[in-house]
Every structure is written in C-alpha cells, then in structure tokens.
Steps between C-alpha positions, in 0.01 A plus 500: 500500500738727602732434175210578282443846716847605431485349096176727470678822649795455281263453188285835615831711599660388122158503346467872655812652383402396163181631518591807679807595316342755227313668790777607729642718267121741478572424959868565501675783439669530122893549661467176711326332144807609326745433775344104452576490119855631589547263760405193254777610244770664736839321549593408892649798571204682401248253617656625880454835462142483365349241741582751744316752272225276521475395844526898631182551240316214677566668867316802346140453678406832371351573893723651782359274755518222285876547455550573819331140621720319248857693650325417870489108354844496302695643832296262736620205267865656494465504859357091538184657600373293305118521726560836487518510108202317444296735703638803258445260175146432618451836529645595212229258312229618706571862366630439189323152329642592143846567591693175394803571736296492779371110436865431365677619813206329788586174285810520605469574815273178527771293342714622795214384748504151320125588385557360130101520444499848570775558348408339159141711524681837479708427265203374276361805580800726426503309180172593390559842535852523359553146311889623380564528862794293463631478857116381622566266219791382635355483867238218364741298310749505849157383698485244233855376503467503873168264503653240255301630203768493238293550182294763639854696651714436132189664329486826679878523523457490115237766527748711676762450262249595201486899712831485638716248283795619762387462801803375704275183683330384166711369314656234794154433615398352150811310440409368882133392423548422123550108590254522735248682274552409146694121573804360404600343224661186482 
C-alpha cells in the first residue's frame, strides 16, 4: 500500500511539472524564466553563478513579513533549531500559501525531524507551484534514495539534471542508482 502511495506521488509530482511547465512562465517572473533557459545551456562555471541567481529570485516572497518568516526559519535551522524553524516555516505557509520557498524550506525542516511524510507533502506542494524548483526536486529524489525507492530517486535526479545538467550531486547520484534503476547487463 504504502509503495503504491509513494509510486502515485512520484507519477503526480512528474506528471505536474509537465503539465505545469508552460504556466509558470505567465506565474513567474520573465528574469528568473530566462535565468532557467541560461541555466540549461551554461557551462559549470556558469551553471554556479546562476543557480545562485536563481535561488536568491526564489527567496523573493514579494511580502516583508513573509521574508522576514523565511530569514526567522533559515537562522533557526543554522542555529539546529530545528523546532524553532518549523514554527517560522509554518508560519511562513500560513501567510504566504503561494510562495514556493516557504513549502521548500518547512520540507526540510521535516526531513531534519525524520517526518519523511511531511516532508514529501511540501515538497509536492512546492512543486506544484514552481515545478523547475530543482533543489525541491532534488529533496524528493534524496527521500526516495533514502526509502529504498531506486527507480522513483534515478528519475527525479534525471529531472534535475534536465534544469540543472551541473548540479554538483546529480551526476554521482545517477551513476549510484543506474544499476539499481535501469539493471545490469550481463
């Protein structure tokens, strides 16, 4: 039962950033659109610099008290506050439901709390509101290495690479699962 759950929230997180794809760009802002394309064709050097482009646009709430509840969270989690953090992230949802950061950054501070269900819920939900969020991408297909779900973890490690074909962890992590995933041969 519980390895069908997680195959059907794979299949509706990949299924929604292929569905959702066209419309971020009319949600998103054009720069952050652009700074995407770049990111796809840039060499590694490049690649760096504009995934921290990217990741400073996704901070931007676009609400003082929004970005102020998602600093409170970051410097709780810097701290190990980890309690603490959550409290700010579930604020930060509370106030803000459409700000992707917010769901990103309370996943994580689940995953630090060992709660992988919550966890995995806000990053489906940070998904659906920003499905090139590459780094909440990368979140599921960790929870999915972690739980022993191979195919599931190679496949969005290959959606991250498809955004961010540099992205230092990707590249090990499918050489890692490919046997695991996709077989040997013999």
């Amino acid at each position: 039962m519980r390895n069908q759950f997680l195959k059907l929230t794979v299949a509706a997180i990949l299924l929604a950033t292929v569905i959702f794809q066209p419309t971020v760009a009319a949600a998103g802002s054009e720069q952050l659109d652009e700074l995407i394309l770049q990111l796809r064709d840039a060499d590694p050097e490049e690649a760096m610099r504009l995934s921290r482009e990217i990741e400073l646009e996704w901070q931007k709430s676009g609400s003082a008290s929004a970005d102020l509840l998602l600093k409170r969270g970051r410097d709780a989690m810097e701290r190990g506050e980890t309690d603490a953090a959550l409290g700010h992230f579930t604020a930060l949802v509370d106030h803000a439901p459409g700000f992707a950061e917010g769901w990103h950054m309370r996943a994580g501070a689940y995953f630090h709390m060992g709660l992988i269900g919550p966890a995995l819920g806000d990053l489906e939900k940070t998904l659906a509101l920003n499905p090139q969020h590459y780094q909440a991408i990368l979140g599921l297909a960790s929870l999915f290495e972690m739980i022993e779900r191979s195919e599931e973890a190679y496949d969005a490690y290959l959606q991250v690479k498809a955004i961010h074909p540099h992205h230092p962890d990707v590249t090990e992590a499918l050489e890692r699962l490919e046997p695991l995933a996709r077989g040997q041969e013999l």
